[in-house]
C-alpha positions in Angstrom: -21.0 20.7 -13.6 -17.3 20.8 -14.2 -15.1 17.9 -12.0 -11.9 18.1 -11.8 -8.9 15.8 -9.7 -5.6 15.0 -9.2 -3.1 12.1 -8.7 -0.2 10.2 -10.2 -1.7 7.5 -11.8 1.1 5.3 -11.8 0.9 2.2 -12.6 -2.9 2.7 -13.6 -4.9 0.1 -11.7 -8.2 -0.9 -11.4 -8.5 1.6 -8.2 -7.4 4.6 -10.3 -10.6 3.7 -12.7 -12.6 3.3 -9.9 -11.9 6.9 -8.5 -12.1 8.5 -11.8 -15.2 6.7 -12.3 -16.8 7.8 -9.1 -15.2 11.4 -9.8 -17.4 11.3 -13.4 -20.4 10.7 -11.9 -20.6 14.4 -9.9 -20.4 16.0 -13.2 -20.7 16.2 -16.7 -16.8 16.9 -17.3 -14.2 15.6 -16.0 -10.7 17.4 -15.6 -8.0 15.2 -14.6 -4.7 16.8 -13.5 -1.3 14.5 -14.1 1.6 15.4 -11.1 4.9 15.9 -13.0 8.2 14.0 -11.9 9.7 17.2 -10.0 6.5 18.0 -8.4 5.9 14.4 -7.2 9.7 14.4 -5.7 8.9 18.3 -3.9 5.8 16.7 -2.0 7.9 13.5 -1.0 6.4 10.9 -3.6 8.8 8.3 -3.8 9.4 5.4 -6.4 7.0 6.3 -9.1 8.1 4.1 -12.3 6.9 5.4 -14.7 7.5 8.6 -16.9 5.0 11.5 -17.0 3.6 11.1 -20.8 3.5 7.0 -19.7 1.0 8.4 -17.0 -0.9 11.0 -18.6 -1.6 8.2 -21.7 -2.9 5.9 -18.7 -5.4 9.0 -17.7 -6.4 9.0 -21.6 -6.5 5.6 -22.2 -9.3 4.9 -19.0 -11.5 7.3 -21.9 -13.0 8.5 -18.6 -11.6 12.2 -18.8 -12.6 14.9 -20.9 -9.3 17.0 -20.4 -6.3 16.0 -18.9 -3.3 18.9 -17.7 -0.4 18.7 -15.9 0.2 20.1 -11.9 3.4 21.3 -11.7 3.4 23.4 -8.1 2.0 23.9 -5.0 -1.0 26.0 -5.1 -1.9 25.0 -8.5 -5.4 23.7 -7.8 -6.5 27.0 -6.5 -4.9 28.4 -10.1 -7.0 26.0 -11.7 -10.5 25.9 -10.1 -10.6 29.2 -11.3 -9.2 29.0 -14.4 -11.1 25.7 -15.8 -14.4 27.3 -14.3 -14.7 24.0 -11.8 -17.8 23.3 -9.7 -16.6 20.3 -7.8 -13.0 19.0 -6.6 -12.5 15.2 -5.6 -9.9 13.8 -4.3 -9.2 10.6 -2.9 -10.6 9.8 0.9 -7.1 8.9 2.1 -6.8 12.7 2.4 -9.3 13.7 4.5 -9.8 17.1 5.5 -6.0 18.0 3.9 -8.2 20.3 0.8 -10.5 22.4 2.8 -8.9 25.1 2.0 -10.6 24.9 -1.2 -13.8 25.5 -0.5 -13.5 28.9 -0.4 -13.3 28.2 -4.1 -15.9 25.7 -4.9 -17.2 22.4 -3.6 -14.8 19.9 -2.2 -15.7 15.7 -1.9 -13.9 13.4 -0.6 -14.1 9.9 -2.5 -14.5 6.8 -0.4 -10.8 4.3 -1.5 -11.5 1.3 -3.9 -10.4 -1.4 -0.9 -9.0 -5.0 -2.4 -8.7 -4.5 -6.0 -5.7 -2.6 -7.1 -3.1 -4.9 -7.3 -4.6 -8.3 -9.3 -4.4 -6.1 -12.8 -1.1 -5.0 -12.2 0.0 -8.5 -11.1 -1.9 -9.9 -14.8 0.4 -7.2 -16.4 3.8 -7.6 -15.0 3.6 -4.3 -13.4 3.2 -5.6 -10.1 2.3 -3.8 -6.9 4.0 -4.6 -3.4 0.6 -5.9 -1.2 2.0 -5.3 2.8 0.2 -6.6 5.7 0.9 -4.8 8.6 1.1 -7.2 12.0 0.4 -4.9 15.1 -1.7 -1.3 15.7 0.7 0.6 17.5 1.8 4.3 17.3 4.3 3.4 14.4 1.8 1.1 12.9 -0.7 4.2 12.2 2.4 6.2 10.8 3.6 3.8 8.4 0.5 3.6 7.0 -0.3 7.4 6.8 3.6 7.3 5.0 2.7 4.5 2.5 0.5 6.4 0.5 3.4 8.5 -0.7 5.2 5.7 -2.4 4.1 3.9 -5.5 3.8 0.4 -6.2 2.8 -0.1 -2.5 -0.4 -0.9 -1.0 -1.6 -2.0 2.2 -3.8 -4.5 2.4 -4.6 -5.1 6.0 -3.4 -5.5 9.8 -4.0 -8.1 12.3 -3.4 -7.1 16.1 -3.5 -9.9 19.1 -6.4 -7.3 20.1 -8.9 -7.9 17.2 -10.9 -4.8 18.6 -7.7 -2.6 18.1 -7.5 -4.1 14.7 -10.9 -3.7 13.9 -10.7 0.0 14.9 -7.0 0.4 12.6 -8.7 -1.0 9.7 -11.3 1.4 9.6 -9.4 4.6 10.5 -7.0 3.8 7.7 -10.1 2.2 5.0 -7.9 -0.7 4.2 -9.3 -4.1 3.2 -8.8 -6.8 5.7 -8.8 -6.7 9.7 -7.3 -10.4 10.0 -8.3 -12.7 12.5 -5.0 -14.5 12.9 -1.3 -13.7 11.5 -1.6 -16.6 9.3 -4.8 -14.9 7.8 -2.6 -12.0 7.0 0.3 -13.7 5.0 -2.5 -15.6 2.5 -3.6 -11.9 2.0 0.0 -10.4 1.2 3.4 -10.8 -0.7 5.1 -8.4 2.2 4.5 -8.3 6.0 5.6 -5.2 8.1 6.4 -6.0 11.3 5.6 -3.2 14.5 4.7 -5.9 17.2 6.5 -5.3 20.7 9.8 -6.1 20.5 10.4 -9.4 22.4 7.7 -11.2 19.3 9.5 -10.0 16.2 12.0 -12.6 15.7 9.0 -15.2 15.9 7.0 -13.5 13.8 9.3 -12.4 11.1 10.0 -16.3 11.1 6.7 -17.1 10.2 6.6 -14.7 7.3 9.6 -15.9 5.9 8.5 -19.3 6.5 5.4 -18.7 4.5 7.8 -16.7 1.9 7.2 -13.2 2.4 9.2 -10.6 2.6 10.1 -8.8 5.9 10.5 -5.4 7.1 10.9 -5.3 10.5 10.8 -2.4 13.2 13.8 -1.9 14.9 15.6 -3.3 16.8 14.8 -5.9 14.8 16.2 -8.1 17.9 18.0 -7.8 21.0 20.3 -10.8 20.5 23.2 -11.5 17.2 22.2 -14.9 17.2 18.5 -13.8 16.7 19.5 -11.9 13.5 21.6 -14.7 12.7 18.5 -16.9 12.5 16.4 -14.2 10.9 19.5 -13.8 7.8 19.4 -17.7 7.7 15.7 -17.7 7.3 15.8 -15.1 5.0 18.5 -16.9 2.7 16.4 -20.4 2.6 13.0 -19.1 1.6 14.8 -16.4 -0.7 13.0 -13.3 0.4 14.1 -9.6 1.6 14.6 -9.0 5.2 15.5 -5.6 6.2 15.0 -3.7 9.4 13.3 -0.4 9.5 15.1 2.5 10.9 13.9 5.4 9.1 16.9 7.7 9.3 19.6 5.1 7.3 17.0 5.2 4.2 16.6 9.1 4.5 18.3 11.4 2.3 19.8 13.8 4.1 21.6 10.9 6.4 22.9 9.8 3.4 24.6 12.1 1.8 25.9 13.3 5.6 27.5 9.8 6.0 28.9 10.5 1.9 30.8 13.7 3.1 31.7 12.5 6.3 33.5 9.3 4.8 34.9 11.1 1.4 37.8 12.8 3.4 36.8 16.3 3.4 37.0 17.0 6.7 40.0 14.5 6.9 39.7 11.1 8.7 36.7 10.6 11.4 38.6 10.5 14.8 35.3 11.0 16.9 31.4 10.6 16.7 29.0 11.7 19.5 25.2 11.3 19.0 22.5 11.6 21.1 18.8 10.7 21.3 16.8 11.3 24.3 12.4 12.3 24.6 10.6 12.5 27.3 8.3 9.9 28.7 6.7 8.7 31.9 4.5 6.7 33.3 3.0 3.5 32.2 4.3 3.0 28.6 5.3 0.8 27.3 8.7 2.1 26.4 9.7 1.9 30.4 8.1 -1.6 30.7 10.7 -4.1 31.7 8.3 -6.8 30.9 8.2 -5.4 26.9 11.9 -5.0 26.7 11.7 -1.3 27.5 14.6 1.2 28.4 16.5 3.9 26.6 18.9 1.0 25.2 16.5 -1.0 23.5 14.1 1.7 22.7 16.1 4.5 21.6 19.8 2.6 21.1 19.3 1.9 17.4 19.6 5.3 16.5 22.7 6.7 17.7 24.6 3.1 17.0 23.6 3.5 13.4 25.8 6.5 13.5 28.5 5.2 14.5 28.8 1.7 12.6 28.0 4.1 9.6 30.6 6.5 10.0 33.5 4.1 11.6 32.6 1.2 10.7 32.1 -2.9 12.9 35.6 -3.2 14.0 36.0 -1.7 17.2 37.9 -2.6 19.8 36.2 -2.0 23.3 33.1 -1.0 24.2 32.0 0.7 28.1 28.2 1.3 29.1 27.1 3.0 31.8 23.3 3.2 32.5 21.0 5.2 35.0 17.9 2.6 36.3 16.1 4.5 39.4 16.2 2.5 42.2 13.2 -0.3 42.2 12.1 1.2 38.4 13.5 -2.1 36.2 14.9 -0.5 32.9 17.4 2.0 31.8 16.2 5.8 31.4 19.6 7.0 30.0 22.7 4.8 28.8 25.8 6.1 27.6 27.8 3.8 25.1 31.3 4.4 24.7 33.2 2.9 22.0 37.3 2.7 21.1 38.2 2.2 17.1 42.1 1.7 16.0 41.9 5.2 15.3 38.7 7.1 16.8 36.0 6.7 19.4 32.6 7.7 19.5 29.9 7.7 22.4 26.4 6.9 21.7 23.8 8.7 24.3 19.9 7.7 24.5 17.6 8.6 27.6 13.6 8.0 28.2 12.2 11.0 30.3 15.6 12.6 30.0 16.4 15.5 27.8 19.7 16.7 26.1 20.6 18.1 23.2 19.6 15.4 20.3 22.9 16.4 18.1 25.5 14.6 15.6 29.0 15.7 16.4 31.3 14.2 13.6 35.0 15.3 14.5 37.7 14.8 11.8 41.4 15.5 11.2 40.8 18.6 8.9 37.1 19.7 10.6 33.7 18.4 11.3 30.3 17.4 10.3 27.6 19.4 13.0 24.1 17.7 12.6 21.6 19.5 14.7 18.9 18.1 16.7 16.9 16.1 15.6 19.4 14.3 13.6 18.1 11.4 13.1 15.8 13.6 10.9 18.7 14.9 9.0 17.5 18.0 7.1 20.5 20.0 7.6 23.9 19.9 8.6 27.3 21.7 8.2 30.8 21.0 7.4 33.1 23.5 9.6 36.8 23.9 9.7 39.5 26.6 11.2 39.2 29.0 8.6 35.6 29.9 8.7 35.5 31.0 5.3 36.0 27.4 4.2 32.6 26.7 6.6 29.4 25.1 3.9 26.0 24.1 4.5 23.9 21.5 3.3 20.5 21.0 3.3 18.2 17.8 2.3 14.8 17.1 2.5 12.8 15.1 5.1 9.3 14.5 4.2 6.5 13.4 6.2 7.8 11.5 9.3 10.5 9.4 7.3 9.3 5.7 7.5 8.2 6.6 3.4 11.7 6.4 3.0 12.2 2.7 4.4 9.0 1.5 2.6 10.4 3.1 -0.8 13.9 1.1 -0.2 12.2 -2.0 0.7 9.7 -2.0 -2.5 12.9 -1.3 -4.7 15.1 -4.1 -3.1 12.4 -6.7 -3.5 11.5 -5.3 -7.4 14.9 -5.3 -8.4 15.4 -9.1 -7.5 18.2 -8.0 -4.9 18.3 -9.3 -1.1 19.9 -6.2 0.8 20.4 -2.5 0.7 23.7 -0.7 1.4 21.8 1.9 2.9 21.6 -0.7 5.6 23.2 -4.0 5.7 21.7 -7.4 7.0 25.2 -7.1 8.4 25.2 -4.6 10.1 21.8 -4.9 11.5 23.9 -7.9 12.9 26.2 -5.7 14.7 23.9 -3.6 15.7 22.0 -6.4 17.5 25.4 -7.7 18.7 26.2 -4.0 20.6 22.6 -3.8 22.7 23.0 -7.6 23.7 26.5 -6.3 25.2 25.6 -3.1 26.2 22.7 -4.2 28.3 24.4 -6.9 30.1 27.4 -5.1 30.4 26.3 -1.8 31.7 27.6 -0.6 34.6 24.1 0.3 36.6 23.6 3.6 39.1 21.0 4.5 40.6 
């Protein structure tokens, strides 16, 4: 019976071993395919260290494979069951039902994850891989696990959940290693906590970790109040760990480079941003709860303020919100932010159960930057001027649903000894703390 799998191998740990071992035993040879550097990057695997011969010598080195080749596209494995003759393809269990197409081909087993061994090798070595406890279950909780797997040198240990039946229930659906019984329990068990609580608990809790000296990465907003981030920065500074808050679109590429072009001139200087961010929602969600912080402002705000500290900068001048509460309802459902710079001004537009075209509107002296919805997925966007024929087009990738690209920034911050990212500034996470704690007790309510 002829095996044959696929991976990375990065960094080979004891879990790598593991898999091929468990991949040996189906067969009597074992084909193990190596993902080059360019195919890695075209299916959105982020931060693998090292090169592709360092990887394949790994693969060779385990003396567990009988022939080891290189993928270099998509739709190679169905290229290569055929051409190798294979009986059996395995594949980690982390993919699921993502390679049934296969079995058309030949049989298809999916091989259970080594849970709690990967990293103490790689720690022995110097290598080192990032451990991340994640402290809550929610919606964004489930993705940023799913999105972890695509980044090397990162590995989830475990959760922990006020609900222990919720975090019972995450731990299993994701196979990780440890449903904790209390936060503390999860920072013995990790170097790095993620935190996706409700919003009103992350500042205590992101205390803690530091506290305990772990590193932080926070959901935004990563709090409602300056003087909150303040304390956070301060905390950060004594126990001499990264804190950085996650919003997915300042770590994505496409973002970026739009902020890049926008700021470099060529469409002369920024005289106006608009951005917008609205999805529909109603009921009882959390996300209208006054009781959990909810409304359009401190649900959706971070997003369409990022824009515009990125592409005018802090300094601003004045600063006008007007917010829509139906009567007896509690919390925003649509806020309109309305800044003045020395030289530009910019709105910022977010609505719960209100819908509007989610665009980027970057107006400049020369032309301007047009980000379609959704751009806080930035995939494309276009540079237009007077002279149409002067019009270009850009496009980026987005992989997955972004967060990979938070996680990837946050493992290289803390590996390269640094304590923040330009991609997003501890500073400006300050400011943008500093705008919601005005705009909401500002705004001027109708309704």
């Amino acid at each position: 019976m002829r095996v044959i799998t696929y991976g990375t191998y990065d960094l080979f740990h004891e879990g790598h071993r593991r898999l091929l071992e468990r991949a040996k035993a189906l067969g009597d040879y074992l084909i193990v395919a190596v993902t080059t550097e360019n195919f890695d990057d075209a299916r959105g695997k982020l931060n693998v260290q090292q090169p592709l011969m360092d990887r394949i010598k790994n693969v060779q080195d385990s003396g567990l494979a009988d022939e080891v080749i290189i993928e270099e596209y998509e739709g190679q494995k169905i290229n290569d069951i055929q051409k190798y003759d294979v009986d059996i393809f395995a594949i980690g269990s982390d993919w699921l039902g993502k390679f049934d197409y296969l079995k058309d081909y030949c049989e298809v087993v999916y091989l259970e994850r080594t849970k709690g061994i990967s990293s103490t090798q790689l720690r022995n070595e110097g290598a080192g891989i990032l451990r991340i406890g994640v402290a809550g279950t929610g919606r964004i909780a489930h993705r940023f696990v799913d999105e972890a797997r695509f980044v090397s040198g990162v590995d989830v240990e475990g959760a922990w959940s006020r609900d222990a039946g919720n975090v019972k229930d995450f731990v299993e659906k994701h196979e990780l290693d440890l449903a904790a019984g209390s936060f503390d329990e999860l920072l013995d068990k990790c170097e790095a906590v993620y935190v996706a609580t409700p919003h009103a608990t992350h500042v205590d809790y992101a205390l803690q970790a530091m506290a305990a000296g772990k590193h932080v990465l926070c959901e935004k907003p990563m709090a409602l109040a300056e003087a909150d981030v303040i304390r956070l920065r301060d905390a950060a500074d004594a126990a001499g760990v990264v804190l950085m808050e996650a919003i997915k679109t300042a770590y994505s590429p496409g973002f970026q480079r739009m902020v890049a072009v926008a700021r470099s001139g060529s469409i002369g200087d920024i005289r106006s941003v608009d951005a917008t961010f609205t999805k529909l929602t109603s009921g009882d969600v959390r996300e209208l709860d006054p009781a959990q912080d909810g409304g359009s402002l401190a649900e959706l705000g971070s997003y369409p303020l990022l824009a515009v500290v990125k592409l005018l900068g802090e300094d601003f001048d004045d600063i006008r919100t007007t917010a829509f509460v139906p009567h007896g309802d509690g919390v925003d459902h649509y806020a309109r932010i309305d800044f003045r710079y020395p030289h530009a001004v910019a709105s910022a537009r977010m609505g719960l159960g209100v819908k509007a075209e989610g665009d980027l509107v970057i107006g400049g002296t020369k032309g301007y930057l047009y980000v379609p919805a959704p751009w806080w997925k930035t995939e494309y966007f276009e540079a237009r001027f007077e002279n149409q024929s002067e019009n270009k087009k850009f496009y980026y990738k987005f992989d997955g649903d972004g967060l990979r690209y938070e996680i990837a920034e946050f493992g290289s911050v803390i590996r390269r000894g640094e304590r923040d990212t330009f991609r997003l500034r501890l500073s400006e996470s300050q400011w943008l703390a500093r705008v919601l704690e005005t705009a909401r007790a500002q705004a001027h309510v109708f309704g």
